[in-house]
N, C-alpha and C positions, 0 to 999 in steps of 0.2 A: 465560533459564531453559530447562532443557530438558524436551519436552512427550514425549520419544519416545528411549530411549537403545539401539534397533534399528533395521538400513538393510536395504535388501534390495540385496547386493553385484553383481547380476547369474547368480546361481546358488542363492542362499537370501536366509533373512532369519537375521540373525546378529545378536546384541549390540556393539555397539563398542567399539572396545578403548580401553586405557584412553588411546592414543597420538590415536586419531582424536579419542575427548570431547577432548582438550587441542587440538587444531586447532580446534573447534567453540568452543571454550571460548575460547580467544584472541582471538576475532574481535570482544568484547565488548568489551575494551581499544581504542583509535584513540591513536596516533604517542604522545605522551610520558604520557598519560592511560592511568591503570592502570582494568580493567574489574571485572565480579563476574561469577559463574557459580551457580545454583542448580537447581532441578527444579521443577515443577509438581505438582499434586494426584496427578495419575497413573503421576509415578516415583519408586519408593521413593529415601529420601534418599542420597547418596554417603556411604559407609565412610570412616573415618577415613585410610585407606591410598590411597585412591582419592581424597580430595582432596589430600594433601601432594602426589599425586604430579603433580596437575594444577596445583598453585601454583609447583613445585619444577622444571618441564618436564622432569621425571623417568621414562623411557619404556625399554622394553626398545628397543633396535638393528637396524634393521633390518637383517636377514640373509640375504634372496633379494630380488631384481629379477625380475621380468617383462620379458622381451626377447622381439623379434621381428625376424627378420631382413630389412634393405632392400635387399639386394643381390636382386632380388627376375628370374627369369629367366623371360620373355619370349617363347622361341622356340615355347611352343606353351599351352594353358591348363593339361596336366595338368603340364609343367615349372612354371608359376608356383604349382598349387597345390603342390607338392615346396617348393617352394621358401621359402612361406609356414608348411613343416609343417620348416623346418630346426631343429638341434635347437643350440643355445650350449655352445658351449665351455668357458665358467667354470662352474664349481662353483658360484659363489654369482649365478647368472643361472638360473632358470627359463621354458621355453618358455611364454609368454602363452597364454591362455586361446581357445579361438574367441570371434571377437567377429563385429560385422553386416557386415562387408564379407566376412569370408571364406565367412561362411554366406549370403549375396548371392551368393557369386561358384560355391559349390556349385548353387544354385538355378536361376541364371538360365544359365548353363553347360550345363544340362539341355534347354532350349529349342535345337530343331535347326533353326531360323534364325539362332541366338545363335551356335551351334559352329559352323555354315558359315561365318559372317561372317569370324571370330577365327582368322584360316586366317594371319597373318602377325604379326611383334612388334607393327607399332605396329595394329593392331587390337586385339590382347590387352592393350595398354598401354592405350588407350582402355575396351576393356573393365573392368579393373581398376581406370580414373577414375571409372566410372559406377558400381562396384558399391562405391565410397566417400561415396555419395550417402545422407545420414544415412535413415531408418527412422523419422521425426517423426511418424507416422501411427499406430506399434504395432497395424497390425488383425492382421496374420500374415506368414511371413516368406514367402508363397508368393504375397500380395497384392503386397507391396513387390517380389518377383524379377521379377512380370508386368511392373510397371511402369517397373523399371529396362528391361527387358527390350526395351519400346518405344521408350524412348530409346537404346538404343543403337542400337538398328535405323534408328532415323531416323539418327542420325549419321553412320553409316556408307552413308547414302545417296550418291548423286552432288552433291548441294549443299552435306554435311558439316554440315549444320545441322538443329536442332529445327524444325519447320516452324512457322512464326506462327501459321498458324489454329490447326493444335492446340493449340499452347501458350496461346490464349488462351482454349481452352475450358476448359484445365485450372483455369485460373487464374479462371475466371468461375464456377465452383462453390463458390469463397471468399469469392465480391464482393457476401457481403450479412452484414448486421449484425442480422438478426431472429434470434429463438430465445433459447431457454434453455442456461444456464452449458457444460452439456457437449458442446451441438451450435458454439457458438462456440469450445469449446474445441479440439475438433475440425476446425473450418474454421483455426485458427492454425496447427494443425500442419501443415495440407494446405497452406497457401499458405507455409510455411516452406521445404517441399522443392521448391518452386519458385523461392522466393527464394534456397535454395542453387544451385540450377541457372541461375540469374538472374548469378551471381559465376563461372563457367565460360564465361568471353568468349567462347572460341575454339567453343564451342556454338550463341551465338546470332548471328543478324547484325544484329541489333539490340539485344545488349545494355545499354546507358545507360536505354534503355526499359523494360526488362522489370524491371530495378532498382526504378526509382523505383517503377513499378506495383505491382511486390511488397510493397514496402516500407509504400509506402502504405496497402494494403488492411491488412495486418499491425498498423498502427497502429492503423487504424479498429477492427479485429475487438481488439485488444487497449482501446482506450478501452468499446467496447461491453459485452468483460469483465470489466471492473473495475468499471462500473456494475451489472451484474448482482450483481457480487460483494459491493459498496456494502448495494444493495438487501436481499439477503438478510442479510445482516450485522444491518443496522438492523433490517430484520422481526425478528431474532431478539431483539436488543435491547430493541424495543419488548414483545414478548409478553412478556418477562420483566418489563421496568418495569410493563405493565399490571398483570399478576399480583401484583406487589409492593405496586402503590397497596392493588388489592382486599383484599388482605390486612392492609394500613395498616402493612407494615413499614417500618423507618426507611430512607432511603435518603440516603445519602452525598451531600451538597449542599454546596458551596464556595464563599466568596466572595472571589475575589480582589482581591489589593492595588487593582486598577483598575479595580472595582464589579464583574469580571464574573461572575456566577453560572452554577456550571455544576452540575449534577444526574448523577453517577456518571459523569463526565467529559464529560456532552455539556454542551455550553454554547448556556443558553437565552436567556440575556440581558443586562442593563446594569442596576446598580443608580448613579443619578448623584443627589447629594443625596438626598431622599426618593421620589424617581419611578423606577418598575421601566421600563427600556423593553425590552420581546421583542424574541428574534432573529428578525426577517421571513423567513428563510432558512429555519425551521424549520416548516413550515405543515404538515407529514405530522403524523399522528396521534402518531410519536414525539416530535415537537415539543411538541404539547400535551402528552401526558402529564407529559414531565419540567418544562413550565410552571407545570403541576397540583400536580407534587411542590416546584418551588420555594418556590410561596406559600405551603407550612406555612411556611419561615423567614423570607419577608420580613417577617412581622408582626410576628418576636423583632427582624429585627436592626433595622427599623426603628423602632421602641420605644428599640433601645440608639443608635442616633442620635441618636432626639429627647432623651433624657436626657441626653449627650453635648453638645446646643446648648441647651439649659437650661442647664447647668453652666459654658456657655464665659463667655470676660469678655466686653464690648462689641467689644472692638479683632477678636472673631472675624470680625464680622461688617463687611460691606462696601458701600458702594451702588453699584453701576454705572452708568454714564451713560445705556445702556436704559432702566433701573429696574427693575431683577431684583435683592432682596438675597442676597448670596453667602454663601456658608459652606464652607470647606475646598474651593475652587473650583468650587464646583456651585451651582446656581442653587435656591435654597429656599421664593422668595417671592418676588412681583412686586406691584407699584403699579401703583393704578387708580382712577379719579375717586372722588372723595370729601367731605367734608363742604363742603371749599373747600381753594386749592392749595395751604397750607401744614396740609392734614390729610389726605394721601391714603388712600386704603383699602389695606390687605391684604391680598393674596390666597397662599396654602400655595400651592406646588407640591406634588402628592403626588397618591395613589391608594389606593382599597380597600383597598390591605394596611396602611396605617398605620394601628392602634389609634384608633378615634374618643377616651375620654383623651386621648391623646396631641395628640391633633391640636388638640385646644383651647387644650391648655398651652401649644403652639406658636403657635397664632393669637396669643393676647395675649399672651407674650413678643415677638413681633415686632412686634407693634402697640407695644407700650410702646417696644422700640430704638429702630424708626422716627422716634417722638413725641421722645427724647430728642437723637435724632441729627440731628432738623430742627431744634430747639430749642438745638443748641450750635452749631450752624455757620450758622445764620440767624438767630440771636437779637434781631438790629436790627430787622429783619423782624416776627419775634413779637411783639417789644414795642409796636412800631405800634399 
């Protein structure tokens, strides 16, 4: 469904056309399986024209391209940028946009250790590698030109390489996992543009190293983010369910084909025979709540159970060689010493939420099977 039917292109924020919704829209289908597409609370519905034309992949043509040209010349910085501002030849090619490497390449250009350096092709070549070093930081294009700025000046040293130490101070400003959502968010992006830099072999002299390092920390600061993300997620969840109890609105409770009960899709626990067992995994206060909110329905559905084994014939029921008696595979009632060994006791499996009624009706329906069921397969025995 779609939450948002405007992007920001790189120069505004615009509506999308009706050609982009059907690529967003397609992605909902997988290989022979046809998908659906709708909108959320917050986009008014698609026009009648506006859906045939996203079911029908019915799209105006596209009629210009974005071109930029790669014959790209070398012999000095203000020939490459010429050469970057070449205009296309076809009619139905339009010259591309500034994008981050050529506004890098203005930037860092401007530093007059940058334009001494860049005094030959393959300097400028190298320059023009550097200034295609993605911008995964977004603070400003003046912060990102310092920094390419630095690396190129190292490169262009006498060893041709980024220097270890530095580079691992760089990279030790990302090598922790403390903080909230946007300060991690921000250490991913900062140890991205080293892990691009990490992929430019002929930069490091120990690249294989700088890889894995990168790589790793990236992981950690991205599992750290998704728990964060986790976290607030659930807070919001939970302040909602709590609100909801307080109010004693109804809240949406499931019980699946395989006992499992879940409460507005969080899943609290196991409904097996008459016995609730909780999810132990769920111990945060979201947990209990949606616990809280299941046991209004265990009390109905276990009532519809017990009436349910009331109703059934004998053959429902089962003895196990434990001595647990069974019911639709779940254990309902177990044996236990009792008057003498061909009159055991009975004891309910069950809990709290089943209906005390109920639970009597059960007691002595079971007591009588049991009585009947020793009584027809031990009968030589009884007659004694």
């Amino acid at each position: 469904a779609f939450a948002s039917v405007r992007k920001f292109d790189g120069r505004l924020t615009r509506e999308l056309t009706p050609s982009e919704l059907g690529q967003i829209a397609g992605r909902a289908g997988r290989h022979m399986n046809d998908g659906t597409f709708g909108v959320t609370a917050r986009v008014s519905p698609f026009g009648p024209d506006l859906v045939g034309a996203l079911e029908a992949h019915d799209f105006e043509p596209v009629r210009i391209l974005q071109w930029r040209s790669r014959d790209l010349d070398f012999s000095s910085v203000e020939a490459l940028r010429q050469s970057l501002q070449q205009a296309p030849q076809s009619g139905w090619l339009a010259r591309a946009h500034t994008v981050d490497d050529v506004i890098a390449l203005e930037n860092v250009s401007q530093n007059p250790q940058v334009r001494a350096l860049a005094s030959a092709p393959a300097a400028i070549r190298t320059l023009w590698d550097v200034c295609q070093i993605p911008d995964y930081r977004k603070i400003s294009s003046h912060d990102h030109a310092e920094l390419l700025g630095r690396i190129y000046c190292h490169l262009m040293s006498d060893s041709g390489h980024i220097p270890e130490d530095w580079l691992a101070a760089q990279v030790a400003h990302s090598d922790r996992t403390d903080g909230d959502i946007d300060t991690l968010a921000n250490r991913i992006a900062h140890i991205r543009t080293w892990t691009f830099v990490s992929h430019r072999s002929e930069w490091l002299a120990d690249p294989e190293h700088w890889q894995a390092r990168t790589r790793d920390i990236e992981e950690r600061l991205s599992d750290a983010l998704h728990e964060r993300l986790t976290l607030r997620f659930v807070d919001r969840r939970t302040s909602v369910l709590m609100k909801r109890l307080r109010d004693k609105d109804d809240l949406f409770t499931e019980i699946a084909s395989d006992g499992g009960i879940y409460v507005e899709d969080h899943f609290v626990g196991r409904l097996g025979g008459f016995r609730f067992t909780p999810d132990t995994t769920s111990a945060d206060i979201h947990g209990k709540a949606a616990r809280h909110a299941a046991a209004r329905v265990l009390s109905d559905e276990l009532g519809k159970r017990a009436a349910r084994l009331l109703e059934a014939p004998a053959e429902a029921l089962t003895l196990a060689p434990n001595g647990e008696i069974l019911w639709e595979g779940a254990a309902v009632a177990r044996l236990s010493r009792g008057e003498s060994p061909l009159a055991p006791a009975v004891t309910l499996i069950t809990d709290e939420h089943m209906p005390a009624a109920e639970e009597e009706k059960l007691q002595r329906h079971l007591a009588a099977w049991l009585e009947n069921h020793i009584a027809t397969l031990l009968k030589p025995l009884v007659e004694l």
